[in-house]
Structures are given as C-alpha cells and as structure tokens.
C-alpha positions as MATLAB code, in Angstrom:
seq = 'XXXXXXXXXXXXXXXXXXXXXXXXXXXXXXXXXXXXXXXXXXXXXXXXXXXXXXXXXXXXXXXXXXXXXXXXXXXXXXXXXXXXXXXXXXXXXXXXXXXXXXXXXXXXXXXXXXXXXXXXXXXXXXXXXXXXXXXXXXXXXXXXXXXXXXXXXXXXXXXXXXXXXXXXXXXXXXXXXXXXXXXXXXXXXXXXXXXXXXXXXXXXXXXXXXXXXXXXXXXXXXXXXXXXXXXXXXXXXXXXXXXXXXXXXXXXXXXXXXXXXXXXXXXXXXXXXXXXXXXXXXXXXXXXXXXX';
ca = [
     -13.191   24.898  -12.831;
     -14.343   21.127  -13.813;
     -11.297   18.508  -13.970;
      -9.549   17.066  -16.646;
     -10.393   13.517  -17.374;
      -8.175   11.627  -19.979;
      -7.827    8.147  -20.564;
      -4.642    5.907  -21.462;
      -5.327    2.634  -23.306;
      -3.724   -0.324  -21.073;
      -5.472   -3.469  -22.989;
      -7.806   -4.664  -25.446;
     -11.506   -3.998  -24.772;
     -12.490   -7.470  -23.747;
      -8.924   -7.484  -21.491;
     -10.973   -6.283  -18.424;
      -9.583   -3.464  -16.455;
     -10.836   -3.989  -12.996;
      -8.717   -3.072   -9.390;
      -6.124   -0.361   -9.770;
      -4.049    0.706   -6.841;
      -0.436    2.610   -5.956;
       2.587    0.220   -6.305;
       5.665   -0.340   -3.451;
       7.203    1.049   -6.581;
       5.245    4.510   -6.970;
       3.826    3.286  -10.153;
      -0.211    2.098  -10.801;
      -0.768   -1.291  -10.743;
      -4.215   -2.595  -12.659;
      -5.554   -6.247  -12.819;
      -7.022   -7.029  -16.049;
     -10.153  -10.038  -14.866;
     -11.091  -11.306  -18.161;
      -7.600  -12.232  -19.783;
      -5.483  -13.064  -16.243;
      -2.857  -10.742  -16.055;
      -1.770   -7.615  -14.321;
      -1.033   -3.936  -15.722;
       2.039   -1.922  -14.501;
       0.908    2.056  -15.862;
       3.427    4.915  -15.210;
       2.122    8.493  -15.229;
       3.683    9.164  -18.368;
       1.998    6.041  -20.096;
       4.381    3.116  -19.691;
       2.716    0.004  -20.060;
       3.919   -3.156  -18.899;
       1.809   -6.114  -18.410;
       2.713   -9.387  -16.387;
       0.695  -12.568  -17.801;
      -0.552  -14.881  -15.076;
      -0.291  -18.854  -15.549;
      -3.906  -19.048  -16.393;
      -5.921  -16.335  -18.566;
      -8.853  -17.978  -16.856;
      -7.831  -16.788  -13.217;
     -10.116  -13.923  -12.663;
      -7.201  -11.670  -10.739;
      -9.738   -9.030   -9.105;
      -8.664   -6.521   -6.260;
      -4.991   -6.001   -5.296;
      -2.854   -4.359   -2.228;
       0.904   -3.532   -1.653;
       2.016   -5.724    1.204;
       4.403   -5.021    3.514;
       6.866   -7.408    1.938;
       6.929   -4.766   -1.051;
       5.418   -7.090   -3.693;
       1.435   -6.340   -4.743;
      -0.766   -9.189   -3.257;
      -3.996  -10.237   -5.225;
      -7.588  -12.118   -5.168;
      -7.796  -15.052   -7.945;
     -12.168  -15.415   -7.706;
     -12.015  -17.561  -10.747;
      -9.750  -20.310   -9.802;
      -9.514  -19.775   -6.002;
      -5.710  -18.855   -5.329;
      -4.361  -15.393   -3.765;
      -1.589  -14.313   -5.938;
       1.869  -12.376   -5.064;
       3.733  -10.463   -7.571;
       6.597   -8.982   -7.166;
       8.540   -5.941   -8.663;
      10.872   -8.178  -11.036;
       7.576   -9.846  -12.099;
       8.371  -13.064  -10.394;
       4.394  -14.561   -9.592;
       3.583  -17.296   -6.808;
       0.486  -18.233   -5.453;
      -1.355  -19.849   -2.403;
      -4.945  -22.154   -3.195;
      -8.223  -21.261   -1.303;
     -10.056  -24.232   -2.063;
     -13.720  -23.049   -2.896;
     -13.740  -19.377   -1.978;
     -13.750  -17.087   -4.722;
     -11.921  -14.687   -2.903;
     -12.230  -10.958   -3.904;
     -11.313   -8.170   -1.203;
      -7.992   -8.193    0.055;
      -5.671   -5.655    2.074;
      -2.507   -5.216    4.093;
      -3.863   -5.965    7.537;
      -2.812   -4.269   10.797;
      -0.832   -6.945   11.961;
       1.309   -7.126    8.545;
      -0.438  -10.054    7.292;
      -3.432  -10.083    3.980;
      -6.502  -10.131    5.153;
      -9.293  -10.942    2.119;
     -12.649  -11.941    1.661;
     -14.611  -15.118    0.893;
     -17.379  -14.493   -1.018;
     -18.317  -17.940   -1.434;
     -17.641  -19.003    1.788;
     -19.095  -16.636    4.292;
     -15.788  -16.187    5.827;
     -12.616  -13.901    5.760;
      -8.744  -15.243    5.107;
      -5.909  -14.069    6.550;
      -2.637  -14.594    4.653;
       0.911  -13.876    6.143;
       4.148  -12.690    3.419;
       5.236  -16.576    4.182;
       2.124  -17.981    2.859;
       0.293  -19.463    6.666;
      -3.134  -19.111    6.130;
      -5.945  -19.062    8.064;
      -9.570  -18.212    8.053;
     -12.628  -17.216   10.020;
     -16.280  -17.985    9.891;
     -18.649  -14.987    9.527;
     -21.689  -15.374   11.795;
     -24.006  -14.755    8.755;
     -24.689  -17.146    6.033;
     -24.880  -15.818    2.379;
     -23.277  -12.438    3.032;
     -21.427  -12.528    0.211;
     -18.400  -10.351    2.420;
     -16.685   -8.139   -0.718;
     -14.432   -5.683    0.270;
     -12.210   -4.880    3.049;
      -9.743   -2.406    4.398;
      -7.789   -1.297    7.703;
      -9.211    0.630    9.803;
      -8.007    3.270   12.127;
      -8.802    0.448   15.300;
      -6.276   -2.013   14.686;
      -8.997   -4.023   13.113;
     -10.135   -4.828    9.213;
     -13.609   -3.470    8.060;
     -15.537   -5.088    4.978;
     -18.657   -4.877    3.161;
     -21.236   -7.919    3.208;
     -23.347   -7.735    0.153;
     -25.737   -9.619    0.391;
     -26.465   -9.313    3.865;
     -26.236   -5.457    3.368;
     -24.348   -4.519    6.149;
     -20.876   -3.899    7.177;
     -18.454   -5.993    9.352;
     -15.651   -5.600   11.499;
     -12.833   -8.197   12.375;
      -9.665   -8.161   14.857;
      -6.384   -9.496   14.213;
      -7.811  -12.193   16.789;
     -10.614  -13.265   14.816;
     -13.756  -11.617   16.478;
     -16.176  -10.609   14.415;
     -18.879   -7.779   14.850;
     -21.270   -7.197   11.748;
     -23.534   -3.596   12.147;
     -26.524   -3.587    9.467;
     -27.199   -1.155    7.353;
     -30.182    1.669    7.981;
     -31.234    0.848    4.356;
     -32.754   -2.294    3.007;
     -31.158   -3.728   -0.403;
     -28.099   -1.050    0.226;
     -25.377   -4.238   -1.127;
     -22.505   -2.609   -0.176;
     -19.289   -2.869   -2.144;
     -16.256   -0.807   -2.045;
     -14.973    0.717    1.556;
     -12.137    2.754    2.253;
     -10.488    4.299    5.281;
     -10.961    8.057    5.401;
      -8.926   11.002    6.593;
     -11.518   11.903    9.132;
     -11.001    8.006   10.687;
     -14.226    6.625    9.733;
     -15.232    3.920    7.284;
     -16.606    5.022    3.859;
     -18.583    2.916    1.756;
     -20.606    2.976   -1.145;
     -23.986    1.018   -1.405;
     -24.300   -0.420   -5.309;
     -27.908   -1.194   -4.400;
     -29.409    1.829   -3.135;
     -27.322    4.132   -4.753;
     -25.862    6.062   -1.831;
     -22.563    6.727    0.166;
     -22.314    5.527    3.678;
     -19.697    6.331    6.451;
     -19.526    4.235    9.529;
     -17.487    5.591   12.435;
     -15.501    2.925   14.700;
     -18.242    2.751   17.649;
     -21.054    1.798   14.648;
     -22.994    4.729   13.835;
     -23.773    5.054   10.292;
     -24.674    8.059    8.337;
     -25.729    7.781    4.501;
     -25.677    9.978    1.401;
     -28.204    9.245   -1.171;
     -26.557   10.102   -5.062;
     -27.904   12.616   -7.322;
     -28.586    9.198   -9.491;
     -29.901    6.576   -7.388;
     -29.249    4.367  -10.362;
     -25.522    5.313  -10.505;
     -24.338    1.748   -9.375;
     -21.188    2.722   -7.344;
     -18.671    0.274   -6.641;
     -15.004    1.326   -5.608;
     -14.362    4.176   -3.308;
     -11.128    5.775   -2.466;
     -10.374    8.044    0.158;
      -8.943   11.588   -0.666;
      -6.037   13.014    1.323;
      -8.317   16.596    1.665;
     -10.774   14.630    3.980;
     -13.526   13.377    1.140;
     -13.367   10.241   -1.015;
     -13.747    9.738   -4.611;
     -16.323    7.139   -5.930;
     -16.930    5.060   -9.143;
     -20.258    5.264  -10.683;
     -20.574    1.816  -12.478;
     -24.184    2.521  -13.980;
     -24.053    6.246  -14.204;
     -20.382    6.657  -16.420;
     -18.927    8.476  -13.816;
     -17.043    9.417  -10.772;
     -18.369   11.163   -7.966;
     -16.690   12.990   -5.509;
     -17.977   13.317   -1.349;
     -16.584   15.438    1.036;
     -16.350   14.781    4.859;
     -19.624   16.880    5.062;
     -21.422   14.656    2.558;
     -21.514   16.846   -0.221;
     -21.446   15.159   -3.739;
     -20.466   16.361   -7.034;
     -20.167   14.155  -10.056;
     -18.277   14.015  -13.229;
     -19.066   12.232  -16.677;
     -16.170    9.897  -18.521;
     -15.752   10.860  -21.858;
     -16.365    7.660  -23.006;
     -19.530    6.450  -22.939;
     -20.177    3.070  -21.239;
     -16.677    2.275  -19.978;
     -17.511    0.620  -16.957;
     -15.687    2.235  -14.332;
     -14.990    0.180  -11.358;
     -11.453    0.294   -9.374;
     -10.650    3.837   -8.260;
      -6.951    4.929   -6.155;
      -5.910    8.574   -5.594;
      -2.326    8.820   -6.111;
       0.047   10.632   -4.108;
       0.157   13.559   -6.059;
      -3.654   13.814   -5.408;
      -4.482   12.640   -9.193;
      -7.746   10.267   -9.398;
      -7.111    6.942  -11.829;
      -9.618    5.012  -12.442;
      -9.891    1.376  -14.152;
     -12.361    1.204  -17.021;
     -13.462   -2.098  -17.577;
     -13.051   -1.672  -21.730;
     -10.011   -1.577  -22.015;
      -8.460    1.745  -20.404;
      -7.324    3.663  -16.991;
      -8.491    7.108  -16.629;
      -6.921   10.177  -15.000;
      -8.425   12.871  -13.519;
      -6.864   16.682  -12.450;
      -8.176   19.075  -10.618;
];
C-alpha cells in the first residue's frame, strides 16, 4: 500500500522552506532561507515562527545541540545562529564563510561547514570557535554529520568526494568512484555507515568507516537529490529536488520513489521523526508528511 503524503502550509511561497529537523522539544523545527526566520510545526499543525534580526540572513541547515537550543548556518551574512526554546536568538560571526552544514559533534561541540572557505568550524555551546583547513581548494564542503567513529563526515561538492574529520582536526577526504557525483546531503545510518546522495549524478552512495564506497544509481538520473535522512528500519529516505519527489533506499540498495502532490515544490530538507513519519521542507511555502 503507497503512503500518504499531505502537506501543511508553514509560510508564504517566496518564504523559503529549506532544513527541517526534530526539536530538544519533540516538535519540527524548519528554517525559512529567503525571509530569515525559523518555523516551529507541531504534528497537529501549530505554527509558530521566530523572525531573525535580518530577513536577509539566509538561515540554511539546523541541529539540536546538546545545550537543548537548535543551532543554525547563516550563508547569507556569515553568522551561526542559536535559538532557543523561549525563542531567545544569539549569534556568533564567521567572517567570509558562508557556512551551511552544521551538526552536534561527538565531542558536544557544532561542527559546520565552510563553503566559501575550504574549511570546517567547530563551535562549542559557549561560543569558542575554531576552524580547520581542508587540504583541497574549491571543495565547496556542504554537509556534515556524526559518524559512528567519534569523528564528523561531510560532503565536498565540488571536489566530489567525501571527507572525514576528528575532534582533533585531522582530516582524510576519500573521492568518489563517479566523476561530477557533487555530493550534498549525508546522514548516519542504522547499519553504521555514511549515506549520501550525489545531486550530480543522480545516485545514492554509502561509505563505510574504513572508505569503501558503494553507489546506487536512481530510477531518474535527473532527480537532483539533496537531503537524506536515515530511517530507524535500516534504509534512508531521500529528497528528489528535480524529480518532485522522495525516494526511499534500503540497506540493500533498493529504491522506491514517491511523487508530491504538488507539482514543483522543491523539496529539499528531509528528518524522520520518532514516530517513523517522513517531513519534508518544500521550498514554496509548505512541510510535507508522509505515512506509511
């Protein structure tokens, strides 16, 4: 039996609906890029929305942080962002980054990405930061998660491969089998490898911790994923930016996809919830939900 997919307005269609993840709080937090502000969505279809101090900000991924406030990525004006449940905002300058990615890091710190700086920032709950230099210029590092080593895996775009970096700051980059793969999102998986979705080739890859890489070609090798989310079962769920849809890969590799209803919504952050629902953040203007 196919899911159900319905969709719950959250913000005008030029608002931006881009990163949506699990709250501290149980509830589904959503940036909104084009209008600088962040989304608060219950399951029942509360909306709340917290305005940043500049519309022009560019608030783009998001992670709960061990301090129990959600931690963002300003690209736009170069800042990483904390929020907290009684909507109190701060923030911390990255002079020149555009930073993007951005996780809870083994060591209980923020670990994000660079994109305009070839390197990766690390960002304690007391706001000491720190970075480190990527031995590859132009990589354009994206996303990044924790892995299952004690260590934070990310994408690098540009240099189409994917990279590895200790609490220490050693760095170990592994190239990808296929040329113009771009990698975007990654996600830790229940089998404790790396999944990640290539945007260029149109594929899922899975990196384990000692480097090998496997890939999945898509049914649509014009699909355009770019978020990925792993799936308590043992697959991972996948955006499909170019294709209107989200796919769905199980540990084996096996993919099955599934049209929005909408047509053209631009579907880019993905997060299972705990109660094994799929939302997904449609960049005109909604969140979708999808039950098996």
């Amino acid at each position: 039996m196919p899911p159900t997919i319905t969709e719950l307005p959250v913000a005008g269609p030029d608002a931006g609906p881009y990163a949506i993840t699990v709250g501290p709080d149980g509830a589904l937090w959503c940036t909104l890029v084009h209008t600088g502000a962040i989304a608060r969505i219950t399951a029942d279809g509360d909306v709340r929305r917290h305005d940043l101090d500049d519309p022009r900000c560019g608030p783009a991924l998001l992670a709960t942080a061990p301090d129990g406030a959600l931690w963002f990525t300003r690209m736009r004006d170069h800042r990483i962002g904390r929020l907290a449940l009684d909507g109190t905002l701060t923030s911390h300058a990255v002079p020149g980054a555009g930073p993007y990615g951005i996780a809870a890091g083994p060591d209980g710190a923020l670990w994000f990405t660079e994109l305009a700086a070839d390197r990766i920032g690390r960002i304690t709950t007391d706001g000491e930061l720190t970075h480190v230099d990527l031995p590859v210029t132009g990589g354009m590092p994206s996303m990044i998660v924790a892995g299952p080593d004690d260590a934070c895996w990310f994408t690098l775009n540009q240099a189409h491969a994917i990279g590895r970096i200790t609490p220490d700051g050693k760095v170990d980059v592994h190239p990808l089998p296929t040329a113009g793969a771009a990698p975007v999102g990654i996600t830790r998986a229940a089998d404790g490898a790396l999944w990640f979705v290539e945007i260029g080739a149109g594929q899922v890859g899975r990196i384990t911790v000692d480097g090998a890489v496997r890939e999945y070609p898509l049914p649509d090798r014009a699909a355009r994923p770019h978020a990925i989310a792993a799936d308590p079962a043992g697959g991972c769920w996948l955006t499909e930016w170019g294709g209107n849809r989200v796919g769905h890969v199980t540990a084996e590799g096996v993919i099955e996809e599934y049209a929005l209803p909408t047509p053209a919504c631009e579907p880019h952050g993905i997060v299972v919830a705990p109660d094994g629902d799929v939302w997904i953040a449609l960049e005109t203007g909604a969140v979708a939900r999808l039950t098996r």
